[in-house]
Structure formats: structure tokens, C-alpha cells
Backbone as a printed PyTorch tensor [residue, N CA C, xyz], in Angstrom:
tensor([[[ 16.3680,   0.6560,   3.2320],
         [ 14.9550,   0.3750,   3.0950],
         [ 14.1780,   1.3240,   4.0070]],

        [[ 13.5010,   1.7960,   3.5010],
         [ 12.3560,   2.8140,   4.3620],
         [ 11.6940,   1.9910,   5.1970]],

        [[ 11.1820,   3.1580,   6.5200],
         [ 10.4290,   2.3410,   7.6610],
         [  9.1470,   1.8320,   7.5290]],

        [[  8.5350,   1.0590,   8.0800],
         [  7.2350,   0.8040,   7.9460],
         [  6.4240,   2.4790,   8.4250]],

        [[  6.7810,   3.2230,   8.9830],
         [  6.4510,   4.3120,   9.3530],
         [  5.7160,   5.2850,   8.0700]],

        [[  6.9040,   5.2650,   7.3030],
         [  7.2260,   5.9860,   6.0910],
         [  6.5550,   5.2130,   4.8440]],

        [[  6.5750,   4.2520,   4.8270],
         [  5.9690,   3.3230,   4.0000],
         [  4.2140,   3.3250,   3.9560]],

        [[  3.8970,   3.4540,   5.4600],
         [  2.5890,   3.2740,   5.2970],
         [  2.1550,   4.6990,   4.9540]],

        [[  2.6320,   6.1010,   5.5810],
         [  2.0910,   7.3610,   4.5810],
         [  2.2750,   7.3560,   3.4260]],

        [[  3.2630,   6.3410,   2.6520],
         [  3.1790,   6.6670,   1.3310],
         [  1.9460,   5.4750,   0.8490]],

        [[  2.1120,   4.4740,   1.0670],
         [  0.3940,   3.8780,   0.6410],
         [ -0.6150,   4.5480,   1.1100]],

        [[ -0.7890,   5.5580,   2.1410],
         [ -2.2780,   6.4840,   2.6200],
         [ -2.3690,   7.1080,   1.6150]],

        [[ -1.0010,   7.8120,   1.0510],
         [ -1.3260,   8.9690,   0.0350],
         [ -1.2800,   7.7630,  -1.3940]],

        [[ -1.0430,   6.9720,  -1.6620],
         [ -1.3420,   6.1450,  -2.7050],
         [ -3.0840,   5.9880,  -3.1680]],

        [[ -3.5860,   5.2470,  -1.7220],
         [ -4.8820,   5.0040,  -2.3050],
         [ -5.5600,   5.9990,  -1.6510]],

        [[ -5.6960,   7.4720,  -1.3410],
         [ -6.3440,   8.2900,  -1.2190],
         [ -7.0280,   8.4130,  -2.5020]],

        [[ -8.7400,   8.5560,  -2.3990],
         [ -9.6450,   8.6140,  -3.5820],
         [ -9.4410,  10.0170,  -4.8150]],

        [[ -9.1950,  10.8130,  -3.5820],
         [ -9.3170,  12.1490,  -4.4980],
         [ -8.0950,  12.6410,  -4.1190]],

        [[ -7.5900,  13.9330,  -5.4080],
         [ -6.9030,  14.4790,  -5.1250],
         [ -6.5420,  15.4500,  -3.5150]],

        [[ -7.9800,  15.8970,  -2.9420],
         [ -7.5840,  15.9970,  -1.9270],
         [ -6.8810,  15.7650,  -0.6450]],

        [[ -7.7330,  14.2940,  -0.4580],
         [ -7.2110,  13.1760,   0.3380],
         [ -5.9230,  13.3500,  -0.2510]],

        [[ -5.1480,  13.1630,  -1.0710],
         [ -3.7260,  12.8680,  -1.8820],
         [ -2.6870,  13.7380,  -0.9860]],

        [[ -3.2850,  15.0390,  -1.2150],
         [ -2.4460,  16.8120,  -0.4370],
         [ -2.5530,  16.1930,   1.0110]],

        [[ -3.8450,  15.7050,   1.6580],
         [ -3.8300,  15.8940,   2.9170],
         [ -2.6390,  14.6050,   3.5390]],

        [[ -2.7770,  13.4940,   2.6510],
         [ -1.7870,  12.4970,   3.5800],
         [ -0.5870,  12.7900,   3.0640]],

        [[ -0.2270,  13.4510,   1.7060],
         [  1.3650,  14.0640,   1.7940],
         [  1.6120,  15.6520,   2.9510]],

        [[  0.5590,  15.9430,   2.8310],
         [  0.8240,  17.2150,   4.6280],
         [  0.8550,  16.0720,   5.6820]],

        [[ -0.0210,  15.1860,   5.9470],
         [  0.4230,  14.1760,   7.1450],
         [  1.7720,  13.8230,   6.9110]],

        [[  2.2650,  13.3090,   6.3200],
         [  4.0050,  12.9060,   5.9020],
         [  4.5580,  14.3290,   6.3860]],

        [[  4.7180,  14.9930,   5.7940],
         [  5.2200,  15.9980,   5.9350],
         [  5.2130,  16.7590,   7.2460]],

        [[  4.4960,  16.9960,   7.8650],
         [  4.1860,  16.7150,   9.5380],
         [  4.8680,  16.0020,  10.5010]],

        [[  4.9630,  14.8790,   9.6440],
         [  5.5850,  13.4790,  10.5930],
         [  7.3030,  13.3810,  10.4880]],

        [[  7.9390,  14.6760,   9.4550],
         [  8.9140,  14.7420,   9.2320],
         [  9.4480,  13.7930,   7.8990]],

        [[  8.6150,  13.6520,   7.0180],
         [  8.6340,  12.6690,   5.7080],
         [  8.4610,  13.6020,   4.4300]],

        [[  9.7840,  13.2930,   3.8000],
         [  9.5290,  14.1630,   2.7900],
         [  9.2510,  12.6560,   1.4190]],

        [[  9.0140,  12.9850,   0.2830],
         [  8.8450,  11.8530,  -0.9450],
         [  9.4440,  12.7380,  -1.6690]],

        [[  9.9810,  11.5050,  -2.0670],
         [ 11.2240,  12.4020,  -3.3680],
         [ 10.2490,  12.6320,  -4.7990]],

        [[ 11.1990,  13.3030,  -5.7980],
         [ 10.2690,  13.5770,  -7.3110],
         [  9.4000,  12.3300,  -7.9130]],

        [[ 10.2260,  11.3610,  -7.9030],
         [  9.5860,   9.8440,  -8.0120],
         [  8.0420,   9.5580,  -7.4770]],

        [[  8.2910,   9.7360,  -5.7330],
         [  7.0200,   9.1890,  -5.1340],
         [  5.8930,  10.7960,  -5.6350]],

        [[  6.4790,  11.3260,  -5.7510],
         [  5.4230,  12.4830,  -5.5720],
         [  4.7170,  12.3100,  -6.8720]],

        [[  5.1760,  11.8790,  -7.8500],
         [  4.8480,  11.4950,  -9.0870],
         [  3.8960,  10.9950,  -8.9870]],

        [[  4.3600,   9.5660,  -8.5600],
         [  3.3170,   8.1620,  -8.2230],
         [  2.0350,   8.8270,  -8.0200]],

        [[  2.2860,   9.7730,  -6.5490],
         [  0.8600,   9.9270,  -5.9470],
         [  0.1080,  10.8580,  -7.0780]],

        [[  0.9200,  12.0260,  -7.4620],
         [  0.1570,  12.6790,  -8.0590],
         [ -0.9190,  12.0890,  -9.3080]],

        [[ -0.3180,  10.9970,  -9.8330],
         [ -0.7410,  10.4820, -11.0640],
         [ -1.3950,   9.2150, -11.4700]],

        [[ -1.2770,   8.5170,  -9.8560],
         [ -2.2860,   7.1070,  -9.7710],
         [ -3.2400,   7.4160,  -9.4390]],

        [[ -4.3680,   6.3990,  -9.8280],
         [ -5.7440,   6.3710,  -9.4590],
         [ -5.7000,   5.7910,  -8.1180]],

        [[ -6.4960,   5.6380,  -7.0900],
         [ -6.7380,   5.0110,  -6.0000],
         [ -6.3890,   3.1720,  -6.1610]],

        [[ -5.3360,   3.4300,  -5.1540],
         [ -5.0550,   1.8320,  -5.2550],
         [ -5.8190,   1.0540,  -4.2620]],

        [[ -6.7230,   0.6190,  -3.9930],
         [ -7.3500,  -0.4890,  -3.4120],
         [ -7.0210,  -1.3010,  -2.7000]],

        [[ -6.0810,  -1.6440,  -3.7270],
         [ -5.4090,  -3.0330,  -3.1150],
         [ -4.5400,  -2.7530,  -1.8230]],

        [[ -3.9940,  -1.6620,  -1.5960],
         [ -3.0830,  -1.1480,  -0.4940],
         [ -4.2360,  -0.8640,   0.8650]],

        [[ -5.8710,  -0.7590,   0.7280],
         [ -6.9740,  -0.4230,   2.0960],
         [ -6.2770,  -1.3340,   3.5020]],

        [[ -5.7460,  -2.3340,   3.3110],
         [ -5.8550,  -3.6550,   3.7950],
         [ -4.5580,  -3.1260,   4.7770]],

        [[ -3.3930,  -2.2630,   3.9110],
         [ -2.3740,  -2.1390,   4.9600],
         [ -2.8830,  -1.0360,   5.8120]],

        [[ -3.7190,   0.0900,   5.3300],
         [ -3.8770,   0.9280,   6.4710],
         [ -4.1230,   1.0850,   8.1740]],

        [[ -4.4920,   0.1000,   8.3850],
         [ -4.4900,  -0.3380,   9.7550],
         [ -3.1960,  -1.0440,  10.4610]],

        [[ -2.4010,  -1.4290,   9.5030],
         [ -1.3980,  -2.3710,   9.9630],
         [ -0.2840,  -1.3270,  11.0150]],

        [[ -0.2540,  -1.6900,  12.1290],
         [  0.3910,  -1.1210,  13.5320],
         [  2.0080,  -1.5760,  13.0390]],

        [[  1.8760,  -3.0510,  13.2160],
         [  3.2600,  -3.2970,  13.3560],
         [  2.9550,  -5.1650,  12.4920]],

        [[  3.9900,  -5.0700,  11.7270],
         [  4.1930,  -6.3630,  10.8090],
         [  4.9070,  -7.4020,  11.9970]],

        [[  3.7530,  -8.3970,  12.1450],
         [  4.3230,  -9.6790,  13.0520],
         [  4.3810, -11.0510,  11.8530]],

        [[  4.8650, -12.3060,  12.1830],
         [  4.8300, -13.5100,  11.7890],
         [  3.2970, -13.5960,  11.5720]],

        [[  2.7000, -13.5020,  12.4110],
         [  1.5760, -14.1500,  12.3200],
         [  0.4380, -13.0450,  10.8130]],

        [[  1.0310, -12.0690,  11.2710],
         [  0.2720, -11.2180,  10.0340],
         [  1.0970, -11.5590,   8.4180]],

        [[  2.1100, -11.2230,   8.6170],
         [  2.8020, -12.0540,   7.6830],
         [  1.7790, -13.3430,   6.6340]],

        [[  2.5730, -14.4680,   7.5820],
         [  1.7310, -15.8480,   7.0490],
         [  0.2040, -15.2290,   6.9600]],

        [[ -0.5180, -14.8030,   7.1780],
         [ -2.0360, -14.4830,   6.7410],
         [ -2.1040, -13.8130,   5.2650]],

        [[ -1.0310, -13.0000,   5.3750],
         [ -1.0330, -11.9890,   4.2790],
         [ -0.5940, -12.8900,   3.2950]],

        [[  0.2600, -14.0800,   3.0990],
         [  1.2780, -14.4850,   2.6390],
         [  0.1200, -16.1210,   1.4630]],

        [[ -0.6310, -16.2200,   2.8630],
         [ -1.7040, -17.7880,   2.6760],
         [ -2.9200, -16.8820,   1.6540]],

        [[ -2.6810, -15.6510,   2.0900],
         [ -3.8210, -15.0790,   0.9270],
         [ -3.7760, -14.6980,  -0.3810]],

        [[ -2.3010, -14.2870,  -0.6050],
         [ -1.9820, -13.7760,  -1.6000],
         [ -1.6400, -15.4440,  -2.8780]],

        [[ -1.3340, -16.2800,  -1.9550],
         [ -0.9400, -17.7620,  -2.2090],
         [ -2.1520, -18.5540,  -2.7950]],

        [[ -3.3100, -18.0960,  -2.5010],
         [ -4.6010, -18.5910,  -2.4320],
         [ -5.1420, -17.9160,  -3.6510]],

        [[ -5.1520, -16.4330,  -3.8080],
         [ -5.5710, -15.7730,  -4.6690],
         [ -5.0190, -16.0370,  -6.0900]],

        [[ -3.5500, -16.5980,  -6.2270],
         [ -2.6530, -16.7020,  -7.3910],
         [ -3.1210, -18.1820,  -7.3740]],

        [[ -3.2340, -19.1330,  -6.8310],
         [ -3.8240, -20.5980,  -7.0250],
         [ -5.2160, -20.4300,  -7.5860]],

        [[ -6.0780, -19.8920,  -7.2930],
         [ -7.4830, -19.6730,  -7.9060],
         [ -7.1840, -19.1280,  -9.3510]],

        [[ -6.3650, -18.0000,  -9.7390],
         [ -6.0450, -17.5350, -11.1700],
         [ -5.0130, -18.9080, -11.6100]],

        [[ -4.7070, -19.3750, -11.4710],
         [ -3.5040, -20.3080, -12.2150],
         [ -3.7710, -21.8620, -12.2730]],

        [[ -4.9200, -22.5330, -11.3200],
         [ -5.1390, -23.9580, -11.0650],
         [ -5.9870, -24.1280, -12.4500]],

        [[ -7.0400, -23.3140, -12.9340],
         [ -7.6310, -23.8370, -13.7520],
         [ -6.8160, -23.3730, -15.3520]],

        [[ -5.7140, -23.1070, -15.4280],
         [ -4.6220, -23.1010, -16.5860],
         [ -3.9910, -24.0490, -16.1720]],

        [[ -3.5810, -24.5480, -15.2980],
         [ -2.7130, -26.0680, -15.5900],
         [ -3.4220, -27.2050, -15.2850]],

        [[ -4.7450, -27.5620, -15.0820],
         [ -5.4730, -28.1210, -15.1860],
         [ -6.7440, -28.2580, -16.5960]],

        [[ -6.2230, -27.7160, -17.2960],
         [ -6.9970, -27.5220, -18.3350],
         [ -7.4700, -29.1210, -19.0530]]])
């Protein structure tokens, strides 16, 4: 399993807006001694800005407590889409 190290340059270069941003956080990787194989380079080259990944960019270091936050939200968000289908 890849490091959180490695993981988080590849979500920078994920939701980078423009292609630029895209080059510059695969040169940050690359800098940092991170190469992305044909696969990831793909990904980046060919997704639109993922959004949903803004939220990890700050993340230092994954604790319990960030965890369960991340965990009560994502839990919360799928209960709001799904309560009013089995409650119908």
C-alpha cells in the first residue's frame, strides 16, 4: 500500500483545476522522489478536477479522531441520500 506521503501528491495532482496545476504537482512528486506509473498518469492526465479529494489536502497525518469525523460524515451524507428511499 502506498504512503500517505505518496497518496496525497497523487490526489494534489488529481484535483488540480487545470492542466497546469496537473504538470506542476506531478513535478512536485517527482521532486519528492515519486514516480506514477502509466495507470496514475492516465488518471491525472484525463480527469476533470476532483473536488471531492480539496478536503484531504491539508491532511498532515491520519489520526482516530480525523478518521471518525471523516467516517460520521461520509455516514451522514449516505443517510440523507438513502433515508428518504426506505422511508418512502
Amino acid at each position: 500500500m502506498a504512503s500517505w506521503a505518496k497518496k496525497k501528491l497523487f490526489y494534489r495532482a488529481l484535483m488540480a483545476e487545470t492542466e497546469e496545476k496537473r504538470e506542476a504537482a506531478k513535478d512536485e512528486a517527482a521532486s519528492a522522489g515519486v514516480k506514477f506509473g502509466a495507470k496514475a498518469n492516465s488518471l491525472i492526465a484525463n480527469q476533470e478536477s476532483l473536488y471531492l479529494l480539496e478536503s484531504l489536502a491539508d491532511v498532515q497525518d491520519w489520526t482516530l479522531d480525523l478518521i471518525d469525523q471523516r467516517t460520521e460524515n461520509i455516514l451522514s451524507l449516505a443517510w440523507d441520500q438513502i433515508a428518504p428511499w426506505l422511508f418512502e
